[in-house]
N, C-alpha and C positions, 0 to 999 in steps of 0.2 A: 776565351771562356769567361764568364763572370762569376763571381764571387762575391754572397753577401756573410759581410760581417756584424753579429750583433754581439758591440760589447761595449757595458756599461764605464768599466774604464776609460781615461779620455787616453792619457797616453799609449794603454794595451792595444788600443781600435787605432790610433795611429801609426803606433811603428807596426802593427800588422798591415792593414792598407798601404802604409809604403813599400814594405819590403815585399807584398803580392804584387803589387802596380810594377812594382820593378823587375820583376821575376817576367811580366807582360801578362798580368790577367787583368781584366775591369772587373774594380772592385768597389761596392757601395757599401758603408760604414750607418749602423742605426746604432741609438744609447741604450733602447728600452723593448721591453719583448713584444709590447702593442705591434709597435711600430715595424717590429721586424719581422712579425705574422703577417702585416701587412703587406711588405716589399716580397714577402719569401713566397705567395699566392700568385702577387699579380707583376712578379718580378721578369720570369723564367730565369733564374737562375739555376747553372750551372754545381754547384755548393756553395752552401751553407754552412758558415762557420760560430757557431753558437754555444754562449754563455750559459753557464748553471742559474747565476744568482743575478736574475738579471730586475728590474724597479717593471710596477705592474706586468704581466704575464712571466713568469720564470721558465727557465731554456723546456724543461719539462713540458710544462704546458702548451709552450710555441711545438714542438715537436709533436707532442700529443695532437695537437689541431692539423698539422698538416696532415700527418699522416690518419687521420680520422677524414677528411679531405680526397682522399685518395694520391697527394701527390708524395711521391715519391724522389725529389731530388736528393741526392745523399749529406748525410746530415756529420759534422764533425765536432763534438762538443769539445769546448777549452773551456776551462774550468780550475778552479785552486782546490776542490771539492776530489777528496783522494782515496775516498772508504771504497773498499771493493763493492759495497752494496749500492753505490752511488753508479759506477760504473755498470754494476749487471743492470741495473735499473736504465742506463741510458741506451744501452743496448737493445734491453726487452722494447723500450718502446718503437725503438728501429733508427736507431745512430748508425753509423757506419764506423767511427771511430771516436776515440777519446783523450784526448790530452790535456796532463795533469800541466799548471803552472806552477813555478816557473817554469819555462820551456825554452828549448832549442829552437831558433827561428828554421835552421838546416833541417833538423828533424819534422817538424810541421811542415816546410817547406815538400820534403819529402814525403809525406803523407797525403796530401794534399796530388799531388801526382798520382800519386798508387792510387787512393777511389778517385781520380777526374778518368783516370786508364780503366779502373774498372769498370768505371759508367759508359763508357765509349766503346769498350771492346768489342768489335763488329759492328760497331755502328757506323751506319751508310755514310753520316755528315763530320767519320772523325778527318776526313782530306776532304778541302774545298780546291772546285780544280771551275777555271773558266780560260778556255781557250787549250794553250798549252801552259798555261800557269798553274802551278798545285803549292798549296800551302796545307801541312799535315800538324796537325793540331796536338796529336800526341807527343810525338819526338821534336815538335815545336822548329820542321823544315820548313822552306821553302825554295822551290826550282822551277826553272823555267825552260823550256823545251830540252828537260831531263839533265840542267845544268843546275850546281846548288847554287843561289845567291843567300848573301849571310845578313842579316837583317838586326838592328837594336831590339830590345824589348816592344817599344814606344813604336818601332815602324811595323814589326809582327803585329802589333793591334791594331793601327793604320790601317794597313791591308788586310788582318782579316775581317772589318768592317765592311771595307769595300767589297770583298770578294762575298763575304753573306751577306749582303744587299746590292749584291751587282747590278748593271742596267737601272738603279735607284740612283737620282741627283741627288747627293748628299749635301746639306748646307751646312757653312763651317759651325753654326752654334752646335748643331748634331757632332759635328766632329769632336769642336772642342769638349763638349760636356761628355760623350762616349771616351772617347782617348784620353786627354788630359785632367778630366773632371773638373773641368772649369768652366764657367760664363765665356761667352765668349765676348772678347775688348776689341773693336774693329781697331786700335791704335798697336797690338800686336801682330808680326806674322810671323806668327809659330809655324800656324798651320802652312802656310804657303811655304815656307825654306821646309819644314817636311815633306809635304809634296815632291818639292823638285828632285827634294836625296832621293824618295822613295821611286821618285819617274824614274830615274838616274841609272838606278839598282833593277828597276824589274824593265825598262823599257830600251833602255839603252842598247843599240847594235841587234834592236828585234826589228822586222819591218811592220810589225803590226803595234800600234800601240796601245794599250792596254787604258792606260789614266789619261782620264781625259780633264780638262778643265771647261765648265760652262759659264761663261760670260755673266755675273752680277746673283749666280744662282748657287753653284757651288762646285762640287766633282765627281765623277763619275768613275767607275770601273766595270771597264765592257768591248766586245768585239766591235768595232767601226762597222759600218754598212757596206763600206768601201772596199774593206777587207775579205 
């Protein structure tokens, strides 16, 4: 699931992006509310975790736009900003929730589940399933022909890439910059000893193989023809 964060703090936007990235969500980080109107339009994300007091457009106004917009992703204000009228007001304009700084990263954490679950509840694409593979997005499983395999954060996101762009040859810059939010350095193999763990974990002792590798192109996850 993805997650943007707009927050003009540098250190608050970072130890929040780590500690989601680590948790296994893709998370993009903006300083300013222009910019984060921007990404939160033509993003598709997931939530939106947004600043009160933020340099041109303030969280207000970013919110007011979307949802004058029609879009609807759920909106999670963090804020040092703690008057009750501050609050009804983030509300009225259609927040989903509000948290006062300083904050519990557990608590946010927490939060942050309760509306990803509300927003998914019944929804068709909360289990991505190709073949006999299902990775369930809410309880953050995954199992393979009704067996659980246990997965890091960082390979949860691996795979669920692959598996919502299945039959799509992935090239590692996509990878790297989706997963790891980085450039990718042809002089690293992150992503290939990834792979292998992840082959290892979902393909291992199956006769059908799932990840596939494409010669100079990138990877695939998908049923073989053959199969």
């Amino acid at each position: 699931m993805k997650i943007l964060i707009v927050e003009d703090e540098p250190k608050t936007g970072a130890y929040l992006r780590q500690g989601l990235s680590e948790a296994g969500y893709s998370c993009d980080l903006v300083p300013d509310g222009a910019d984060g109107l921007h990404m939160a339009i033509h993003g598709q994300y997931d939530l939106v975790i947004l600043d009160v007091m933020l340099p041109g457009l303030n969280g207000w106004q970013v919110l007011q736009s979307l949802r004058d917009r029609g879009l609807q992703m759920p909106v999670l204000f963090l804020t040092a900003r703690d008057q009750v009228e501050d609050r009804v007001k983030g509300l009225e304009l259609g927040a989903d929730d509000y948290l006062v700084k300083p904050f519990s990263f557990a608590e946010l954490l927490a939060r942050v589940r309760i509306i990803l679950r509300r927003g998914h509840a019944g929804s068709e694409d909360s289990t991505l399933r190709v073949a006999d593979l299902e990775l369930d997005l809410l309880r953050r499983r995954v199992s393979r022909n009704g067996r659980r395999v246990d997965l890091t954060a960082k390979e949860f996101g691996l795979l669920e890439l692959l598996m919502r762009r299945h039959g799509e040859v992935l090239p590692r810059s996509l990878i790297a910059s989706q997963v790891w939010d980085m450039n990718f350095d042809s002089d690293t193999n992150v992503i290939e000893v990834a792979m292998r763990r992840l082959r290892v974990k979902i393909d291992e002792g199956h006769p059908v193989k799932l990840i596939q590798t494409v010669r100079g192109m990138g990877y695939v996850l998908d049923v073989p023809e053959e199969a």
